[in-house]
One Martini backbone bead per residue (centre of mass of N, CA, C, O) as a GRO file, in nm:
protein
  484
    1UNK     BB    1  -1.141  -1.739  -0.777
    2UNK     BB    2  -0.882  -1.583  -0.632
    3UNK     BB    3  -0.556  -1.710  -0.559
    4UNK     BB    4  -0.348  -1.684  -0.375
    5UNK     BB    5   0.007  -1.757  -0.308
    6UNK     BB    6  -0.009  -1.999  -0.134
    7UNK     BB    7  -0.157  -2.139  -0.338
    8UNK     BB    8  -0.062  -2.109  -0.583
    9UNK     BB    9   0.205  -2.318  -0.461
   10UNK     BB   10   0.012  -2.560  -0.452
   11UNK     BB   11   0.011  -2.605  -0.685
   12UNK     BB   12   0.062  -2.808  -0.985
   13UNK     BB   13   0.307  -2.873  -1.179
   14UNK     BB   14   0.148  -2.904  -1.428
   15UNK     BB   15   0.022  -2.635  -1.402
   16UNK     BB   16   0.200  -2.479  -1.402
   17UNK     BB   17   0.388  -2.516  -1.668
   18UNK     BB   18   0.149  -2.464  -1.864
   19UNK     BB   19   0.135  -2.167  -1.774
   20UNK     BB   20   0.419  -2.068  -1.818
   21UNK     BB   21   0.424  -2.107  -2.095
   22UNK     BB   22   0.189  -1.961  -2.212
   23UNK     BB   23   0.380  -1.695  -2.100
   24UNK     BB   24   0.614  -1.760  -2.307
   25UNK     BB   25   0.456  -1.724  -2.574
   26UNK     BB   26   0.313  -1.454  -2.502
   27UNK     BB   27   0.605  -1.282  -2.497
   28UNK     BB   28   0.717  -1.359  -2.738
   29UNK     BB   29   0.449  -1.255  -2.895
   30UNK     BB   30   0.509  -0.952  -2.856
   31UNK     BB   31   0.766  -0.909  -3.003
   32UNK     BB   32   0.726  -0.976  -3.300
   33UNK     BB   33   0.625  -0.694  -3.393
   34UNK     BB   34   0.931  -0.533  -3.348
   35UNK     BB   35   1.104  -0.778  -3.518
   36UNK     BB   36   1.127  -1.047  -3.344
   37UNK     BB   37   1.203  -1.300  -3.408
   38UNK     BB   38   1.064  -1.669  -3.504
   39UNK     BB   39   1.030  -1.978  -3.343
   40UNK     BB   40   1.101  -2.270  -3.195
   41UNK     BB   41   1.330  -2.096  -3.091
   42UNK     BB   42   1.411  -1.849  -2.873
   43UNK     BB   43   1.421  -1.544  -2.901
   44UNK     BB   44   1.633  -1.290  -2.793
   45UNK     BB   45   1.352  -1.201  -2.594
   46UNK     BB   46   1.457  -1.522  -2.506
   47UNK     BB   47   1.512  -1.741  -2.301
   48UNK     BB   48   1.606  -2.036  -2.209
   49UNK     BB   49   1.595  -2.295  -2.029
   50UNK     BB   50   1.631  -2.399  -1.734
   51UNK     BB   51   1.742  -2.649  -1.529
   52UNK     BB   52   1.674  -2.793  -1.228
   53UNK     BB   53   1.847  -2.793  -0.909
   54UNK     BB   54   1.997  -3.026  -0.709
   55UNK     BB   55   2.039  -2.955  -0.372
   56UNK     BB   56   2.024  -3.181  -0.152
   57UNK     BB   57   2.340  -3.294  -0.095
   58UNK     BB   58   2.406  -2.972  -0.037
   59UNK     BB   59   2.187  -2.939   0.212
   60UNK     BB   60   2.304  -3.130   0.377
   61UNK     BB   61   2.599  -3.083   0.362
   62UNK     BB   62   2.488  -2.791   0.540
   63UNK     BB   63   2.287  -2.829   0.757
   64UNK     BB   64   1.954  -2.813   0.630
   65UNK     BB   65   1.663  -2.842   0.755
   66UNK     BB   66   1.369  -3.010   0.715
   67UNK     BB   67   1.059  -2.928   0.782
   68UNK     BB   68   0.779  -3.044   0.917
   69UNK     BB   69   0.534  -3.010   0.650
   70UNK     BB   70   0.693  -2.933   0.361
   71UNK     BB   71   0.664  -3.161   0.161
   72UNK     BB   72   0.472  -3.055  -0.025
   73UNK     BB   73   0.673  -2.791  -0.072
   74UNK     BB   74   0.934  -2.806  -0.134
   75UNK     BB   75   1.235  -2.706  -0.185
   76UNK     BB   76   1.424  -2.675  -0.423
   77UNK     BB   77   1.666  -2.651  -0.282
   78UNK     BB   78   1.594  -2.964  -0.130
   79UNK     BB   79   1.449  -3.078  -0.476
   80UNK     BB   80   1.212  -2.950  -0.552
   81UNK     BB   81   1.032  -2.786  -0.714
   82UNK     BB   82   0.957  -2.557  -0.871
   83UNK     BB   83   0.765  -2.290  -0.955
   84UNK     BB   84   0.972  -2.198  -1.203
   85UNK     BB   85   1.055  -2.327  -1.573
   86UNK     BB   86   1.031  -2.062  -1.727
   87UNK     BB   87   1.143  -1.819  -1.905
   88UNK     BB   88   1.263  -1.513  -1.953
   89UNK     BB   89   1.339  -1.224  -2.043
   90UNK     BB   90   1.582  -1.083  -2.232
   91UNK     BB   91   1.871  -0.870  -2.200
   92UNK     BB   92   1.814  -0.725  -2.475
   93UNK     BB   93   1.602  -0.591  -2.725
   94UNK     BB   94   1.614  -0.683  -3.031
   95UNK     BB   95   1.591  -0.605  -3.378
   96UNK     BB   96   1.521  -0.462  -3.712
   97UNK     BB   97   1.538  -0.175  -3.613
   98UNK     BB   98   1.838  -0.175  -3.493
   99UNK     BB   99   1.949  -0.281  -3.753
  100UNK     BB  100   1.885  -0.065  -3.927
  101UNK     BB  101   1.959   0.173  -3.799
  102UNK     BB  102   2.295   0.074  -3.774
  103UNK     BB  103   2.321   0.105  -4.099
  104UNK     BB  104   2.219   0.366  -4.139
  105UNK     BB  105   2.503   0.480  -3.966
  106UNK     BB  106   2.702   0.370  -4.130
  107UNK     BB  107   2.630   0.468  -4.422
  108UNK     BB  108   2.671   0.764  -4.371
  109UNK     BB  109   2.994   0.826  -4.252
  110UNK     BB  110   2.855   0.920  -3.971
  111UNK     BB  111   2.976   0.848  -3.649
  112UNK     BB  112   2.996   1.151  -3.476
  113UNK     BB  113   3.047   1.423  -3.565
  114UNK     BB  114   2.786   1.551  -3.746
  115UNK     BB  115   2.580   1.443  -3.720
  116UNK     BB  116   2.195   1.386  -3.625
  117UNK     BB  117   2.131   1.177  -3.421
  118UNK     BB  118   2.186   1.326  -3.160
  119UNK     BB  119   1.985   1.547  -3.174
  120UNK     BB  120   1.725   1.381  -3.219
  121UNK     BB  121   1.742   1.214  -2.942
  122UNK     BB  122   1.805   1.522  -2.747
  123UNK     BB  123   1.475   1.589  -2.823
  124UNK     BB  124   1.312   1.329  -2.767
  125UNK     BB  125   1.431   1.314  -2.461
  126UNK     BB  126   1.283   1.601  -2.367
  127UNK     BB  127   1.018   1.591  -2.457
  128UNK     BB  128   0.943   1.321  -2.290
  129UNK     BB  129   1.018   1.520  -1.997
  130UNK     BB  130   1.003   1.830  -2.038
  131UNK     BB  131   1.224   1.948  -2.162
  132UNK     BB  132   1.450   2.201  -2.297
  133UNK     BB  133   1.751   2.041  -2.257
  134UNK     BB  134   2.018   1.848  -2.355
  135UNK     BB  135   2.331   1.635  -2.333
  136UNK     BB  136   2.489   1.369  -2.483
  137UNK     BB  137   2.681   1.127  -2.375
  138UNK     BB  138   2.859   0.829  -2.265
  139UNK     BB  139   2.720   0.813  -1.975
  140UNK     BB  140   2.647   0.858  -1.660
  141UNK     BB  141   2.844   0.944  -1.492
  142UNK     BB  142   2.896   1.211  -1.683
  143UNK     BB  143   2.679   1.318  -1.630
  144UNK     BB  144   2.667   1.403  -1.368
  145UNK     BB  145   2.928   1.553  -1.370
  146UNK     BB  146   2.815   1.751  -1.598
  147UNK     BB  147   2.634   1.870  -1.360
  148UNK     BB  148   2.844   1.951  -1.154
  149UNK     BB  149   2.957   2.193  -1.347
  150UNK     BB  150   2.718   2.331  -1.447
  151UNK     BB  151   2.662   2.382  -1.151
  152UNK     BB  152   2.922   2.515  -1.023
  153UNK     BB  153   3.067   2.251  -0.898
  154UNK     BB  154   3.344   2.281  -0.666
  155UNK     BB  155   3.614   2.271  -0.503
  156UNK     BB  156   3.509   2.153  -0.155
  157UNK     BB  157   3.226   2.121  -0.201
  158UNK     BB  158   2.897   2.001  -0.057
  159UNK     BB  159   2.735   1.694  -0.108
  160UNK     BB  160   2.406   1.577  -0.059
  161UNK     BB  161   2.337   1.235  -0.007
  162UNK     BB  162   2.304   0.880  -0.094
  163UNK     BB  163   2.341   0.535   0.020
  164UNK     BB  164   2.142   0.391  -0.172
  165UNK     BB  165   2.359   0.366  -0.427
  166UNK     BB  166   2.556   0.385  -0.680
  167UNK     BB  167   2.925   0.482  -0.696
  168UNK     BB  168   2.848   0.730  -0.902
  169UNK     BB  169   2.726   0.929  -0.729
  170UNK     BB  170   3.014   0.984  -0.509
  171UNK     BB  171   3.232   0.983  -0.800
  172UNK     BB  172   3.135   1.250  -0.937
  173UNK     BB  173   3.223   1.433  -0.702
  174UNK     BB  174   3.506   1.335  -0.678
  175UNK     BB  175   3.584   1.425  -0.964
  176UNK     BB  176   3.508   1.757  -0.856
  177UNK     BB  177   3.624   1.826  -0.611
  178UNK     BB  178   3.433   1.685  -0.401
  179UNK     BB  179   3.163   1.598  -0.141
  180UNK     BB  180   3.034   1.386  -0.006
  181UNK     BB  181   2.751   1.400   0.169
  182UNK     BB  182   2.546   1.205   0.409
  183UNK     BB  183   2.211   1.068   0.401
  184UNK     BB  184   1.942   0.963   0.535
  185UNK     BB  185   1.695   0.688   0.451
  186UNK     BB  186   1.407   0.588   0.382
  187UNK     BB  187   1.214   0.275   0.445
  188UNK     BB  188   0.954   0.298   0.217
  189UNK     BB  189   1.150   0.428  -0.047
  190UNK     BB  190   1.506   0.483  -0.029
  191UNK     BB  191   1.503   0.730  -0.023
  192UNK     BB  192   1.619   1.066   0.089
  193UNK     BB  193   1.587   1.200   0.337
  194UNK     BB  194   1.513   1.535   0.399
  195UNK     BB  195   1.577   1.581   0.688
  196UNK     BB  196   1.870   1.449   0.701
  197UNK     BB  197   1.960   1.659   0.477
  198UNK     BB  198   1.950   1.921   0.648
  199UNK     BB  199   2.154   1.795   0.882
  200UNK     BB  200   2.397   1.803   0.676
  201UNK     BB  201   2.442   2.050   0.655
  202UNK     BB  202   2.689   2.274   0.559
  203UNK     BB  203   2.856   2.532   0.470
  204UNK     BB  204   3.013   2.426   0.193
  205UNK     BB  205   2.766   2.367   0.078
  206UNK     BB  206   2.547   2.365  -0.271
  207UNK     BB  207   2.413   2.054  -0.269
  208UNK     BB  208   2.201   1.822  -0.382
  209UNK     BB  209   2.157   1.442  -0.442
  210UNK     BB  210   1.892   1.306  -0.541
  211UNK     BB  211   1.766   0.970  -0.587
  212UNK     BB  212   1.563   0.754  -0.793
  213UNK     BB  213   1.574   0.465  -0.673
  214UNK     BB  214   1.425   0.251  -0.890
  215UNK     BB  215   1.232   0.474  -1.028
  216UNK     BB  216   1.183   0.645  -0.790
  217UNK     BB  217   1.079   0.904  -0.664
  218UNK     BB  218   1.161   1.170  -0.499
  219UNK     BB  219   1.090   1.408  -0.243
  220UNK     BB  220   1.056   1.726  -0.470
  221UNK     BB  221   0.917   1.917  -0.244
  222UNK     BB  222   1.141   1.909  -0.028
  223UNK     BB  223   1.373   1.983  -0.216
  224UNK     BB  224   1.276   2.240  -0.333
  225UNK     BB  225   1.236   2.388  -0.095
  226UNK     BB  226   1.524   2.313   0.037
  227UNK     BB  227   1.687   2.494  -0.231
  228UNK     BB  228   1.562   2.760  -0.176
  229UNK     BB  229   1.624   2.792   0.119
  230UNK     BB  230   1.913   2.687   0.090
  231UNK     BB  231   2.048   2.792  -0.165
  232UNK     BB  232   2.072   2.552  -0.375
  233UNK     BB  233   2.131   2.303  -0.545
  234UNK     BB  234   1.994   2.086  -0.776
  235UNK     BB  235   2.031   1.696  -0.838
  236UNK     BB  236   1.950   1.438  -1.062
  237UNK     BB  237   1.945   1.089  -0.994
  238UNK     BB  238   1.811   0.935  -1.306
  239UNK     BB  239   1.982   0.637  -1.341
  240UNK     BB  240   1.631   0.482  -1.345
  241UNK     BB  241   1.437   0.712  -1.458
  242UNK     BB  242   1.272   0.655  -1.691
  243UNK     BB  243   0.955   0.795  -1.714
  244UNK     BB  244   0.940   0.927  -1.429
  245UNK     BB  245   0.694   1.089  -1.211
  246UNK     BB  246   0.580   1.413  -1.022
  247UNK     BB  247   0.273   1.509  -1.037
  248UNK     BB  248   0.298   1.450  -1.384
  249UNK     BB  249   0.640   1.509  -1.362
  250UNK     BB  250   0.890   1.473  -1.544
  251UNK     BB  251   1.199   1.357  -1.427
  252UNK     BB  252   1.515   1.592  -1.480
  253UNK     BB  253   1.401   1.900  -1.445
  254UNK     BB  254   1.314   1.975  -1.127
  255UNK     BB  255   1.560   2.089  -1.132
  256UNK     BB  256   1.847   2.205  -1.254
  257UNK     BB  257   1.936   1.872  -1.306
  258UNK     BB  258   1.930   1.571  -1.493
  259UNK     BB  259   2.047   1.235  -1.487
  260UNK     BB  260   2.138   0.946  -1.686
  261UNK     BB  261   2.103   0.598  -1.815
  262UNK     BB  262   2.226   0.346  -2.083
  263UNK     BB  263   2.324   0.108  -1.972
  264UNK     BB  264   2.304  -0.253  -2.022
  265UNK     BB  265   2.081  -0.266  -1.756
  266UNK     BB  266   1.897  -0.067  -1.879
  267UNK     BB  267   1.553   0.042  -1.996
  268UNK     BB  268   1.788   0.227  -2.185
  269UNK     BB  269   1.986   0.148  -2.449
  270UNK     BB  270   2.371   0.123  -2.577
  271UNK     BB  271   2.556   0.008  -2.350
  272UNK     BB  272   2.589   0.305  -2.323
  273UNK     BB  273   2.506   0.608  -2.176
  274UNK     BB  274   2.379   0.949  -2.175
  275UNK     BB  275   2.209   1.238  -1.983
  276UNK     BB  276   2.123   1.576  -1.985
  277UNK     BB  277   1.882   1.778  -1.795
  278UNK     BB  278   1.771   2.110  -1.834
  279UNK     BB  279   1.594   2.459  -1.819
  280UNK     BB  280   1.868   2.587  -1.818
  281UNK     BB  281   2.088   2.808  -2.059
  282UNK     BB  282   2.344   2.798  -1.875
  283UNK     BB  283   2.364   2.504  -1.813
  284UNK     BB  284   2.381   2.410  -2.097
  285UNK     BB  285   2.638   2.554  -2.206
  286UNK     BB  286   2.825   2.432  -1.995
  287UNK     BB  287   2.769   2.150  -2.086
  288UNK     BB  288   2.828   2.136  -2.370
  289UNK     BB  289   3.128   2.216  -2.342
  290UNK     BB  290   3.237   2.008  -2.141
  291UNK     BB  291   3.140   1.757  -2.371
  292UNK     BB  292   3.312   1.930  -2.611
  293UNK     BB  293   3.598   2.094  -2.545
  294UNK     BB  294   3.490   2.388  -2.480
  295UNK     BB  295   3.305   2.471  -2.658
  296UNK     BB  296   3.055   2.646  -2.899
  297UNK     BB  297   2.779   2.662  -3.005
  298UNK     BB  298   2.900   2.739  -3.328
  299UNK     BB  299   3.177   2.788  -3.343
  300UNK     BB  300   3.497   2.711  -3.334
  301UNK     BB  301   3.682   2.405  -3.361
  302UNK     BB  302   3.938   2.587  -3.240
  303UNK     BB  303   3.733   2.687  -3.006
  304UNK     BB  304   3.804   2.683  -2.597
  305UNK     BB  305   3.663   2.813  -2.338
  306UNK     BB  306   3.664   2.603  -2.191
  307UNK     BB  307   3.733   2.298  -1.944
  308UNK     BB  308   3.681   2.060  -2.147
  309UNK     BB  309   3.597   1.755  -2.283
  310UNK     BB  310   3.562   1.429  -2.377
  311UNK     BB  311   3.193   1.338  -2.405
  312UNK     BB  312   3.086   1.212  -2.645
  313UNK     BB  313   2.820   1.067  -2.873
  314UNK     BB  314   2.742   0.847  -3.082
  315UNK     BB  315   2.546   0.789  -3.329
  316UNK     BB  316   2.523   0.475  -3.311
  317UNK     BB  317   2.394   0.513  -3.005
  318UNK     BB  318   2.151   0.684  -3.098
  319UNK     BB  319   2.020   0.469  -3.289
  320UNK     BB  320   1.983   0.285  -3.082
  321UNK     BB  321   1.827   0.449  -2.866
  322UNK     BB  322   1.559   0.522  -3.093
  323UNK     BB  323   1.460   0.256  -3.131
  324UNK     BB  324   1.438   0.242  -2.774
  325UNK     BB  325   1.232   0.442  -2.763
  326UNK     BB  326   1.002   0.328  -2.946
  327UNK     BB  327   0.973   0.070  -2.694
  328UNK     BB  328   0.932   0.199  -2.425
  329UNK     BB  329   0.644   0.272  -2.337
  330UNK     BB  330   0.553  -0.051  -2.372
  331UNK     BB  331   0.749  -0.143  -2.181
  332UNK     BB  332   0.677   0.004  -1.945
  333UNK     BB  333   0.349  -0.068  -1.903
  334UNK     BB  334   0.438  -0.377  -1.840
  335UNK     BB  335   0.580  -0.298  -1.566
  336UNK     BB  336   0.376  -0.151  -1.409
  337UNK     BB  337   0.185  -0.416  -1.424
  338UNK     BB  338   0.350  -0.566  -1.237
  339UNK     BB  339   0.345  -0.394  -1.024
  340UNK     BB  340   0.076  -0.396  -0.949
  341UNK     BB  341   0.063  -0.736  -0.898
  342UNK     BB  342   0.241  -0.737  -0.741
  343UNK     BB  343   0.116  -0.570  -0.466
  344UNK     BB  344  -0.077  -0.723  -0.460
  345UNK     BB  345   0.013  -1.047  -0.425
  346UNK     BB  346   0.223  -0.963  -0.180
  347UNK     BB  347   0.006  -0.892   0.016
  348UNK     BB  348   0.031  -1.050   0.337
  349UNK     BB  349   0.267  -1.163   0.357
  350UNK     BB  350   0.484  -1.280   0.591
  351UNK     BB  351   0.780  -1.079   0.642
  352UNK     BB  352   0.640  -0.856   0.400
  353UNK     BB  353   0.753  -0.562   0.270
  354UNK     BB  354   0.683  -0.244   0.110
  355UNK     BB  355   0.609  -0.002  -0.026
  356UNK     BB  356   0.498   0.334   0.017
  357UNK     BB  357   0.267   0.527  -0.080
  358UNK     BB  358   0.229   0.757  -0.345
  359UNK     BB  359   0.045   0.972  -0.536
  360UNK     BB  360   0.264   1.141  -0.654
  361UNK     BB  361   0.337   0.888  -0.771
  362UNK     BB  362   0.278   0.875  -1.121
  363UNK     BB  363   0.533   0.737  -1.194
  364UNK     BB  364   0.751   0.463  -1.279
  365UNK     BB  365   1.073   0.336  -1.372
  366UNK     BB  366   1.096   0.025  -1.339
  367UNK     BB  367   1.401  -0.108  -1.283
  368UNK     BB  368   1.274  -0.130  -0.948
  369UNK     BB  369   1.163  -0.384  -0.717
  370UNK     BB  370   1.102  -0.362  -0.378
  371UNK     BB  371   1.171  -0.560  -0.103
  372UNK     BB  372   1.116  -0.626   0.271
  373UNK     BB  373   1.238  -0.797   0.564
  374UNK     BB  374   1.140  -0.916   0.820
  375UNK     BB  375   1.327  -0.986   1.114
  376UNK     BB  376   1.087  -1.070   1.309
  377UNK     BB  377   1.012  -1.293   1.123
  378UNK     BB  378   1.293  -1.323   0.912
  379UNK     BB  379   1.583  -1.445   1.094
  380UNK     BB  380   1.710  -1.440   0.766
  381UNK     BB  381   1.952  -1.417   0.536
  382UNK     BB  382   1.918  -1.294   0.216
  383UNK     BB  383   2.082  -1.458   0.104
  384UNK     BB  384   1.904  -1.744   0.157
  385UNK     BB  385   1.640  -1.629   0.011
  386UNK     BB  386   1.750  -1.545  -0.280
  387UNK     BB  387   1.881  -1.870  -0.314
  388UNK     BB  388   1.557  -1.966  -0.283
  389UNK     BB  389   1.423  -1.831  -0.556
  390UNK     BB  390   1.641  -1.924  -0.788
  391UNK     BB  391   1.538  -2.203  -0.740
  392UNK     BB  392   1.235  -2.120  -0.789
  393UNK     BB  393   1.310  -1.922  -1.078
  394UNK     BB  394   1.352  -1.637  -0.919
  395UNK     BB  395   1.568  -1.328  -1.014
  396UNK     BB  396   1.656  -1.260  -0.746
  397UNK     BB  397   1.800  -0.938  -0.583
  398UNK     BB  398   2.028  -0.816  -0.323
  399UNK     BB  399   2.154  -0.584  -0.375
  400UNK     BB  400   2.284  -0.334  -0.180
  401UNK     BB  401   2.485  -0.474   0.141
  402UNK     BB  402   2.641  -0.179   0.145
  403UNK     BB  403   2.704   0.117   0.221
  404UNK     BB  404   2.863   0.335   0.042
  405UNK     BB  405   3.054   0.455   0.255
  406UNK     BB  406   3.186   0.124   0.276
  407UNK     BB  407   3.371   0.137   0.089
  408UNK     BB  408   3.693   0.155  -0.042
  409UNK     BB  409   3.763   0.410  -0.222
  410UNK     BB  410   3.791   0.625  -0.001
  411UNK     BB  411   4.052   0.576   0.089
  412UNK     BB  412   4.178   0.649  -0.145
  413UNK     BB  413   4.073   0.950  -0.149
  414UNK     BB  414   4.194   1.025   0.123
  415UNK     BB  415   4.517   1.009   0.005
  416UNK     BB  416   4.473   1.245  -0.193
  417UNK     BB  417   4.507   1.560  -0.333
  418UNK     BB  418   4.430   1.813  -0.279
  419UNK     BB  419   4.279   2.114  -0.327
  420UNK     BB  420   4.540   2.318  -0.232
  421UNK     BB  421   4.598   2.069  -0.060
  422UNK     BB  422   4.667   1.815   0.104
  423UNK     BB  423   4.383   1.584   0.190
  424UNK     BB  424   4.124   1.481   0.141
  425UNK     BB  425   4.053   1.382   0.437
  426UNK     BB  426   4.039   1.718   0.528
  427UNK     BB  427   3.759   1.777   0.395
  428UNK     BB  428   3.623   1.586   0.546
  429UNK     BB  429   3.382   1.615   0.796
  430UNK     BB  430   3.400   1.292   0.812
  431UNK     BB  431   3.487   0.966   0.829
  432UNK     BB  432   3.344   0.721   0.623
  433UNK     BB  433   3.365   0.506   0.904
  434UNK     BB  434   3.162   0.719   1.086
  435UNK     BB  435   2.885   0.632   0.941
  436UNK     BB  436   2.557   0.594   1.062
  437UNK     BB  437   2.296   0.493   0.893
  438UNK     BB  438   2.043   0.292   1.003
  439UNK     BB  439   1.856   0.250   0.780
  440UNK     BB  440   2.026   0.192   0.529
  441UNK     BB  441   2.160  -0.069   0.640
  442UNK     BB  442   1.847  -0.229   0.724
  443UNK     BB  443   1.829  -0.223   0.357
  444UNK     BB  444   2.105  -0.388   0.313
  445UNK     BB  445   1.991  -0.649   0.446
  446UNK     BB  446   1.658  -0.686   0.365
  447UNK     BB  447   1.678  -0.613   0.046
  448UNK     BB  448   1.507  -0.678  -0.242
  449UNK     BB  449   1.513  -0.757  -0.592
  450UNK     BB  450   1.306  -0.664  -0.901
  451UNK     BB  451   1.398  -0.656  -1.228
  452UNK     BB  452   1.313  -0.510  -1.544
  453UNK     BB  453   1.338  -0.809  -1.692
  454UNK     BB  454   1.114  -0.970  -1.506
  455UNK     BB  455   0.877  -0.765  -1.560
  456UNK     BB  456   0.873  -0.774  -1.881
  457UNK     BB  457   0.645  -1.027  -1.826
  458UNK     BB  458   0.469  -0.907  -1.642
  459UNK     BB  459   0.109  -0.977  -1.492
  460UNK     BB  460   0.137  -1.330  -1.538
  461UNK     BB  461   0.404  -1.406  -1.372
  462UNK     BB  462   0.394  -1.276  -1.097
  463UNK     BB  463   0.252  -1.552  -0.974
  464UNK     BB  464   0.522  -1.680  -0.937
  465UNK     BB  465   0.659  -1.461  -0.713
  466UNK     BB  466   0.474  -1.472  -0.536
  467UNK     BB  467   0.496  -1.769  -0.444
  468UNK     BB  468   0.790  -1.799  -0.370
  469UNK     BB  469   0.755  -1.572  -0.156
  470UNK     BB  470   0.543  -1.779   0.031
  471UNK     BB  471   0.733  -2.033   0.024
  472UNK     BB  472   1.016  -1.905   0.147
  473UNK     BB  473   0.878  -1.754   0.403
  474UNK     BB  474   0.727  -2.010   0.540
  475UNK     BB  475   1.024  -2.161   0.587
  476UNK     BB  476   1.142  -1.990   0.747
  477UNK     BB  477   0.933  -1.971   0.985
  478UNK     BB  478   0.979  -2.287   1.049
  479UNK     BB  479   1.336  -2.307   0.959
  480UNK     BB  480   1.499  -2.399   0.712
  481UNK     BB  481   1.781  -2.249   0.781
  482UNK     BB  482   1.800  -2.225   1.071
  483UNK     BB  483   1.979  -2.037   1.206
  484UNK     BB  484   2.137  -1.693   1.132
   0.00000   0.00000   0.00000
């Protein structure tokens, strides 16, 4: 009979210990296949255990009482054992072939223009979208740039987007000479709300720019609706979403563009590294001449037709890329049974909120597991939980703490001067000091995050992410971290 999550919390510290060592046995020999050495130490794919730290003196010293009754569960921030003591994966994974790679590109003796490597490269992961044209370049923001320069979004346009995303987001648009105007985001799925992005519209509007956040798709039934109904470009910010799908069709070319990210936390890296894909000739054309230093596909080398940068890709990354390109589909495959095995352990949990289920979102990008604290029954700062979460073993992330308009850049950006004259200030349609989108604050307050490093361990070890937040949402309930 399968125990639940509270069940397995009250497991015994040895029976637990056996069980998550054999769990990391069994990762570290997944990856062993790969190419990552094995041997008496952790290979590469994985962390070293780390001991656990007694938080006891310092948990009086902060004046946190343990409610009577939780003895035999102590959490672990008050001195108790943790749920879990075996590693986590580490990232990146890498063994062999990247070695092989980045080697057989060193002797090519072509490391940037005119190599190989990134044209096959930006055909893989094109063919992987289904996507007709790739263009790779240094970045995931230079991706979005590049996204937003070659759909024709100029200066003072308006550009409406979500607040629950990375700076990169609304700072691509600000480097385009345009204005992001923000809309209210889904309570159940993180992502842009299509309603309030409609009422954000403005005369002069010109594009959505939609984010697919952890890997999840937006809502693009009806955001290509909206885009096709009030003229706008659609641009996605796909830089969480390798191989995730709406509907069966994968994410970045459902609209007119959509950008990727390759950066050391991404679920494919090359340490930094960007992708745009687009299926229309003429987005790919000024997209790769804007990469290019404004040239032209086949043209000659000091001809310069567009006002474009450099912006292109090393072979170096590609060669890293294309190896872990061959390793994504086994490894996202394994990261999506994590989240189901989430899905299923953590329902029931008092306190602990899902996200909303939808038939269309037919693959997840798997980036990041998102779970929000109901505030009626767990009245204690997220930061507290999710303190007490890393103490029982499990590396929870607080994600982002405050709705991207509340950043201090744009302060900097209101002062500085606009295209045509005066101050971007001046172009804002409210300064962004005076935004209020409930939901998103809401999201910001509550919301838990399990990254994909997390994941990468399977849905073997999820049953430990289970027991600590049943035991740790549990001791909240009853009191343990005092008032809020």
């Amino acid at each position: 009979m399968r125990r639940t999550p509270a069940a397995r919390a009250r497991a015994s510290t040895s029976g637990r210990s056996a069980a998550n060592e054999s769990s990391a046995r069994w990762a570290w020999a997944s990856t062993s296949g790969s190419g990552v050495s094995t041997g008496h130490l952790p290979p590469p794919g994985l962390a070293r255990p780390r001991p656990a730290v007694n938080h006891a003196s310092r948990s009086a010293a902060g004046g946190r009482r343990e409610p009577e009754g939780l003895v035999e569960r102590k959490l672990a921030i008050f001195g108790g054992a943790p749920v879990r003591r075996a590693p986590w994966p580490e990232w990146p994974v890498w063994g062999e072939p990247e070695e092989r790679a980045l080697l057989d590109a060193l002797r090519s003796g072509r490391w940037g223009v005119g190599g190989e490597r990134v044209p096959a490269f930006e055909r893989a992961y094109a063919d992987l979208h289904r996507a007709k044209h790739a263009v790779a370049c240094c970045n995931g923001t230079i991706a979005l740039q590049i996204a937003l320069v070659a759909c024709g979004i100029e200066p003072g346009d308006h550009v409406v987007t979500s607040p629950y995303t990375f700076m990169a987001t609304a700072l691509s648009i600000l480097a385009v000479g345009a204005i992001p105007v923000f809309a209210d985001v889904e309570r159940g799925t993180h992502n842009l709300d299509p309603r309030s992005a409609e009422a954000a519209i403005t005369s002069k509007t010109t594009a959505i720019m939609p984010v697919h956040i952890g890997g999840r798709p937006a809502d693009m039934d009806a955001f290509r609706e909206l885009a096709e109904r009030r003229g706008l470009r659609l641009i996605e910010d796909a830089a969480q979403a390798w191989t995730a799908a709406w509907r069966g069709t994968p994410v970045g070319a459902l609209g007119d563009a959509g950008a990727f990210s390759f950066q050391s936390s991404k679920n494919l890296t090359a340490g930094e590294g960007g992708i745009v894909l687009t299926n229309d000739d003429e987005i790919y054309l000024r997209a790769w001449s804007y990469h290019n230093c404004g040239r032209r596909p086949g043209g000659a080398w000091y001809e310069h037709t567009f006002p474009g940068l450099n912006y292109r890709l090393t072979e170096l990354q590609a060669a890293l890329l294309s190896a872990g390109l061959e390793r994504l589909p086994g490894q996202q495959r394994r990261r999506r049974e994590a989240i189901a095995a989430l899905e299923r352990d953590l329902a029931g949990i008092p306190g602990l909120l899902l996200p909303d289920p939808d038939d269309r979102v037919t693959a997840h990008g798997c980036h990041i597991f998102m779970v929000r604290l109901d505030p009626e029954e767990i009245p204690v700062p997220k930061a507290k939980i999710v303190e007490a979460l890393r103490a029982e073993g499990i590396p929870a992330h607080p994600g982002y703490t405050v709705p991207l308009y509340r950043q201090g850049f744009f302060d900097w950006f209101a002062e500085r001067p606009a295209p045509g004259g005066g101050r971007f200030a001046d172009l804002f349609p409210r300064p962004f000091a005076e935004y209020e989108l409930p939901v998103c604050e809401e999201l910001c307050a509550t919301t838990i995050w399990i990254k994909q490093d997390v994941l990468l361990a399977g849905p073997e070890a999820m049953g430990d992410v289970a027991a600590a937040f049943a035991k740790v949402l549990e001791a909240a309930r009853a009191g343990a971290f005092g008032k809020s």
